[in-house]
C-alpha positions in Angstrom: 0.0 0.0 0.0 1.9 3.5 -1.0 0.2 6.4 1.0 0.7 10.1 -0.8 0.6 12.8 1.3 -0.3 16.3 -0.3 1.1 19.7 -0.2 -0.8 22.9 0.9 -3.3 24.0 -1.5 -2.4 27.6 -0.2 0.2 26.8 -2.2 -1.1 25.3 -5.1 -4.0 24.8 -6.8 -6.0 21.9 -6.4 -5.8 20.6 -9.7 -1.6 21.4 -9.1 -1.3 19.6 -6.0 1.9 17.7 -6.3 2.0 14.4 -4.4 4.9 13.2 -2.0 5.2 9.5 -1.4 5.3 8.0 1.7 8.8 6.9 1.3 10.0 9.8 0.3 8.7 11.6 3.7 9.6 8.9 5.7 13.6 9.5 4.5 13.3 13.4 4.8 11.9 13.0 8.3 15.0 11.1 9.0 17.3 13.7 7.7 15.5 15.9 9.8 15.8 13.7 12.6 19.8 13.0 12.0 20.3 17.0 11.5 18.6 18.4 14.3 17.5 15.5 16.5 13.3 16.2 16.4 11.3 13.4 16.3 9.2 14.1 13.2 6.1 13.0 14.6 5.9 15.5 16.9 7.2 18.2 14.9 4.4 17.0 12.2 5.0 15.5 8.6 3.0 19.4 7.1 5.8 21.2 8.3 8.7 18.7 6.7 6.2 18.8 3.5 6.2 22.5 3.8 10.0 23.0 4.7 10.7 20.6 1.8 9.2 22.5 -0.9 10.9 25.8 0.4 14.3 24.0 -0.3 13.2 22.6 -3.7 12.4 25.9 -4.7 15.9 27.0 -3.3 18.0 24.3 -4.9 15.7 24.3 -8.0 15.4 20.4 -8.4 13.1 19.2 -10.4 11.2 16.9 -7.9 11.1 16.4 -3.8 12.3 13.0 -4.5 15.9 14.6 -6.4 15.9 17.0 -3.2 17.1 14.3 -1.0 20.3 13.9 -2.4 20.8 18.0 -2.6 19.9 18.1 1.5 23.3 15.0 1.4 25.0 17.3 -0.6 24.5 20.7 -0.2 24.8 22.4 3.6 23.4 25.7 2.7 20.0 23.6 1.4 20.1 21.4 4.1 20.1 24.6 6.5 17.2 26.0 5.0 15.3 22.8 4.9 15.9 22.4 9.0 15.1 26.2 9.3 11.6 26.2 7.4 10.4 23.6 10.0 8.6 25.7 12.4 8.9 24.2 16.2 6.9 25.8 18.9 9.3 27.3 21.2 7.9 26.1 24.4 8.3 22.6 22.5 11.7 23.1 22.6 12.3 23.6 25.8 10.4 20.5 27.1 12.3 17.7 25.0 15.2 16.2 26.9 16.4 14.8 23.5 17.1 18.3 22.3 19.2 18.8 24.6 21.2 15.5 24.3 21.5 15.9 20.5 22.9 19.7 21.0 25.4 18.6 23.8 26.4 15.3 21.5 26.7 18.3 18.4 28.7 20.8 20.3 31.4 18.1 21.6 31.4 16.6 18.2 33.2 20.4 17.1 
């Protein structure tokens, strides 16, 4: 069974509505996990929808599918792609694993 999960119509019309597969959200939420250390079910799969088309239309791939390999590849899209997921502050401050994943970053350097 492939689920498709669709992008804002505020965005595009409904007859435009590009599809994302299931897969393909499944491995962004893991970059998003690896990168920052959310767990992409609480930040919600609409914002790493959202935050992925912002960096398609930075890198200008043609597809969200060809975007995985620039968020691998490319720092300055991966950035923006962490930085278009919006995360309630008071979220933030509640989530021991933040914390951990910063401390394990900042030794890392």
């Amino acid at each position: 069974m492939t689920t498709n999960y669709y992008s804002s119509s505020a965005q595009h019309p409904p007859e435009q509505t590009p599809t994302i597969n299931a897969n393909t959200i499944s491995r962004l939420a893991e970059i998003v996990s690896r990168t920052i250390g959310f767990d992409p079910e609480r930040i919600g799969l609409n914002s790493i929808i959202r935050a992925a088309h912002e960096a398609q239309a930075y890198s200008k791939v043609s597809t969200i599918e060809a975007l995985e390999n620039q968020l691998i590849d490319d720092p300055k899209c991966r950035q923006l792609f962490t930085e278009s997921i919006v995360v309630p502050e008071s979220w933030l401050f509640r989530e021991p694993k933040v914390f951990q994943h910063i401390n394990t970053l900042l030794c890392q350097r």
